[in-house]
N, C-alpha and C positions, 0 to 999 in steps of 0.2 A: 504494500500500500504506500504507494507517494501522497505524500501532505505538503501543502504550502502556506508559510507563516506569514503572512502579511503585516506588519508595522511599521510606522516611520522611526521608531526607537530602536537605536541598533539593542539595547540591555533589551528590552524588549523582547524582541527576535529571538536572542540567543537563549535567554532564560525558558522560552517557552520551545525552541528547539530543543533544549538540553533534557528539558522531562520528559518532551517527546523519547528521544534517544533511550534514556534511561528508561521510560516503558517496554521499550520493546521495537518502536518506530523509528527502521535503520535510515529510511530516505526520507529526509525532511530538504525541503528547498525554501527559501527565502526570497522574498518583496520587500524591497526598502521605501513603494509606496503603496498607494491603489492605483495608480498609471502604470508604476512598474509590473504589478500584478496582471493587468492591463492587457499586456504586450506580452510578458510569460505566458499569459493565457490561451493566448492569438486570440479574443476576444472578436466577434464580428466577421471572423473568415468564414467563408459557404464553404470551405470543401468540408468532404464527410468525412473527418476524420475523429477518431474517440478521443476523449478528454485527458487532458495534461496531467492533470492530478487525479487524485484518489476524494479527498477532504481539501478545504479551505477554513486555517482560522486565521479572522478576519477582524485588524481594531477596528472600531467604531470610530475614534477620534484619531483623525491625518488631518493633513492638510492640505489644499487644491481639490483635493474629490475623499468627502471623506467613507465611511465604510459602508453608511445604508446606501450611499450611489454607488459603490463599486458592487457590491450584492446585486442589487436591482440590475445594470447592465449588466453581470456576469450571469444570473438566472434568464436572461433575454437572449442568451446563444443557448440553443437546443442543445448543443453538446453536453453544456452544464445547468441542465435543467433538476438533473436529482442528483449533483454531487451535492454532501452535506458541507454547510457552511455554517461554520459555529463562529461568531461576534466574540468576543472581547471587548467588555465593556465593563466602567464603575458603574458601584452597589446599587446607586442612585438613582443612575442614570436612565428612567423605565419610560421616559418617552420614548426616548433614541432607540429604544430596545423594540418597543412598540414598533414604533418604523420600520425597523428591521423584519421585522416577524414578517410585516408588508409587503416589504421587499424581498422577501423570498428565503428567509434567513430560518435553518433546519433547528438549532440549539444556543446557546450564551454560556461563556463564563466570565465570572468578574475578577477585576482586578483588586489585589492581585492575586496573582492565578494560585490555585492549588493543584498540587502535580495529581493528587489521587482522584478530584473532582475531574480535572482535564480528560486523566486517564481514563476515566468512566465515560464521559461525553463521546471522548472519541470512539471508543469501541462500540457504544450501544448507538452513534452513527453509521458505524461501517460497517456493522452488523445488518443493521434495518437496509442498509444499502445493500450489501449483498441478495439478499431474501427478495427486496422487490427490482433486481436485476433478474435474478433466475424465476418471479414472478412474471417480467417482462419478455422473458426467455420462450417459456411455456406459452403466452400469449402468441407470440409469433409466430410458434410452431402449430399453435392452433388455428390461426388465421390462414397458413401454407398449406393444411391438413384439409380444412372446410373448403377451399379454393379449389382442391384437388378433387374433393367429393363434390361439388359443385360442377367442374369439367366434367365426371364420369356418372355422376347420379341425378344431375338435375337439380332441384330440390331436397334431395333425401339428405343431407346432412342435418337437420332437425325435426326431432320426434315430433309430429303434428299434436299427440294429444297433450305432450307435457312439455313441449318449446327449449327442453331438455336437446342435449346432442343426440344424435342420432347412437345406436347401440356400434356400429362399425365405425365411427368416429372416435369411440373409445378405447376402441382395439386400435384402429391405425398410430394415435397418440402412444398408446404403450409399447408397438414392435417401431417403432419410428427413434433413428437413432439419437444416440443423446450425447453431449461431453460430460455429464454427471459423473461422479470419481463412483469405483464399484463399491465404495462403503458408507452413500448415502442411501439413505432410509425411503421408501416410497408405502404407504398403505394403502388395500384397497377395501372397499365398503360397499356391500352388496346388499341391500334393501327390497324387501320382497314382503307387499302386504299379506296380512296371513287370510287363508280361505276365499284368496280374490276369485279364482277361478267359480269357484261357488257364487259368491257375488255377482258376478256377470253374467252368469246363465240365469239366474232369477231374476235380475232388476236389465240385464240389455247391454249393450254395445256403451250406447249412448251413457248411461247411470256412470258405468264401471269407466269410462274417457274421462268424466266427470270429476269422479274421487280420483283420480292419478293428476289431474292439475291442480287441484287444491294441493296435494300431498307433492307432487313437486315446486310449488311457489313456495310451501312452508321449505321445502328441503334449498332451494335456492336462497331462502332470506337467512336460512341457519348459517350458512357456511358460505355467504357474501363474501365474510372479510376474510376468510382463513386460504384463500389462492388453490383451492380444488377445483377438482373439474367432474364434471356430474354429467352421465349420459343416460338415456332410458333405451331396453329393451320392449320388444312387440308385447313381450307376454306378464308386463306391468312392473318387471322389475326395474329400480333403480340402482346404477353402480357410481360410487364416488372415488375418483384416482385424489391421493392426498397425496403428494411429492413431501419429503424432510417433515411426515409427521412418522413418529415411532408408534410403539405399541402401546402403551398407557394414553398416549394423546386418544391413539385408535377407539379404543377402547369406548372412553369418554365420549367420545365425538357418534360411535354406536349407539351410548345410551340414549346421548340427545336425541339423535331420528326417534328413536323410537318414542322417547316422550312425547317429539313435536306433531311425531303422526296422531298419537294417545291425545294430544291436547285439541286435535283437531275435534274429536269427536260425532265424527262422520257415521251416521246409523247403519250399523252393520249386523242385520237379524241372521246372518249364516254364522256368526261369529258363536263357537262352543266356550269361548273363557270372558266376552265381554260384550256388551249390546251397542259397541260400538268399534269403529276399525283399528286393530291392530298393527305394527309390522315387527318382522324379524330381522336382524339384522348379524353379517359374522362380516369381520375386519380383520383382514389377516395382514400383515407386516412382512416386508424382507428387503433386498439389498436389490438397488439401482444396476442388475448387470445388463445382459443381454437381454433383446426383446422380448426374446423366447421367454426368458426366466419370467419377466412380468406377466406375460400372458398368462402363464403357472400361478401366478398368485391372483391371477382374475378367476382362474377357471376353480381355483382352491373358494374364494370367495361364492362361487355363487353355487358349486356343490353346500359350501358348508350352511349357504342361506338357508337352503332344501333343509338341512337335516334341522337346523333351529326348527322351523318352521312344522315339519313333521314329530319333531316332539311336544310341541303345546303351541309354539307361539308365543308372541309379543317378548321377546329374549335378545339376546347379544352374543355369540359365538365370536371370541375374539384367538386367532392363533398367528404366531411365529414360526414365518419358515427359513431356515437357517441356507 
């Protein structure tokens, strides 16, 4: 990770390089203003090239352009639209600070600086940076994925009744190659209401389309913010690919459907354990390797959805596959 320290005080600079170092942060680079920053940045150049730095901390008090205008133009080149740019700024100073936020500005420390406080800022920036790069990652690959099912299927990259991906969109994302190291974490989550089948031959086509888009907008508003990806199958199941969630997340995130489906409370007289809709759900965990292997832990997922589901229903089947 490259960082660049921005101050017109040489003590300044150095002092808040030197923590940096002493944390752990080998490549620190230097601005001796915000013009200077400026122009390290290339600031304003069209070519497509990725960003200079990693992080920018940034003072707030220079002189000629001081740090809320160097932020504001530095967040106005797309390149540096989500690097994190943490202010340095006095205790006090919570207009200036305010501005900043406006101007595009991710975090603050104040002067003067604490190495431990710094060292926290900076990590749980480049942290969040990372996560909503490989969130950005995923997105691209799905936009190439739907384009392609688009060229070859028309329409059919989403499920008509629940606006969900389509069930081979889910597959192609998973055999679709990846740069993921083989010892990140992917889970998947297979959701399968219980005794739908039943459901639909007494109440119709129409009824049973019906409960799958309530029960997928609640499953969409669950897991909004958490950077999953949700497809639905013909025969009413739901599968959620969770990239860098582990097994206890898994887990958790199982019990929720099942709540949020139970909280829907959708009238369900085929139901043998509850007078209203159920679902089961199993979340199995393993390792980012080859497509193949994924595909393994989808087809594990939704064998194991069957067996919940054939033992009573409304349950969680969560396993680890090594």
């Amino acid at each position: 990770m490259q960082i660049l320290v921005v101050d017109d005080s040489e003590d300044g600079r150095d002092v808040a390089e030197a923590m940096l170092l002493s944390t752990g942060y080998n490549d620190v680079r230097q601005a001796t203003s915000a013009w200077d920053a400026i122009k390290l940045l290339d600031i304003g150049n069209t070519a497509d090239e990725p960003p200079a730095v990693d992080l920018i901390l940034l003072d707030v008090a220079m002189p000629e352009m001081d740090g809320v205008e160097a932020c504001a133009r530095i967040r106005n080149d797309a390149r540096y639209a989500d690097v994190p740019i943490i202010m340095v700024s006095l205790l006090d100073d919570t207009d200036t600070l305010t501005n900043a936020f406006v101007a595009g500005a991710t975090d603050y420390v104040t002067k003067p600086i604490n190495r431990a406080e710094l060292a926290a800022r900076v990590r749980t920036a480049l942290k969040l940076k990372v996560e909503f790069d490989r969130h950005k990652a995923r997105e691209a690959q799905l936009l190439a994925l739907l384009s392609g099912a688009a060229h070859r299927h028309g329409n059919g990259s989403i499920d008509e009744a629940t606006g969900l991906l389509a069930g081979h969109i889910t597959e192609a994302y998973l055999t679709a190659p990846t740069k993921h190291q083989s010892d990140d974490v992917v889970s998947i989550l297979a959701l399968m209401l219980d005794r739908f089948d039943s459901y639909r031959a007494t109440y119709g086509l129409s009824a049973a389309q019906d409960v799958l888009a309530q029960v997928a907008h609640a499953v969409r508003a669950l897991t909004a913010t958490i950077g999953v990806i949700a497809g639905a199958y013909r025969d009413g199941m739901i599968v959620v690919v969770a990239p860098d969630i582990g097994a206890q997340s898994a887990r958790r995130l199982g019990e929720a459907l099942c709540t949020t489906v139970s909280k829907l409370r959708l009238p369900n007289s085929e139901s043998i354990t509850s007078n209203h809709m159920t679902a089961s759900v199993a979340a199995v965990t393993g390792q980012m390797r080859r497509g193949n292997d994924r595909i393994q832990l989808l087809t594990r997922a939704i064998s194991g959805v069957k067996e919940a589901a054939a033992a009573g229903g409304n349950r969680v089947m969560a396993l680890t596959l090594q």
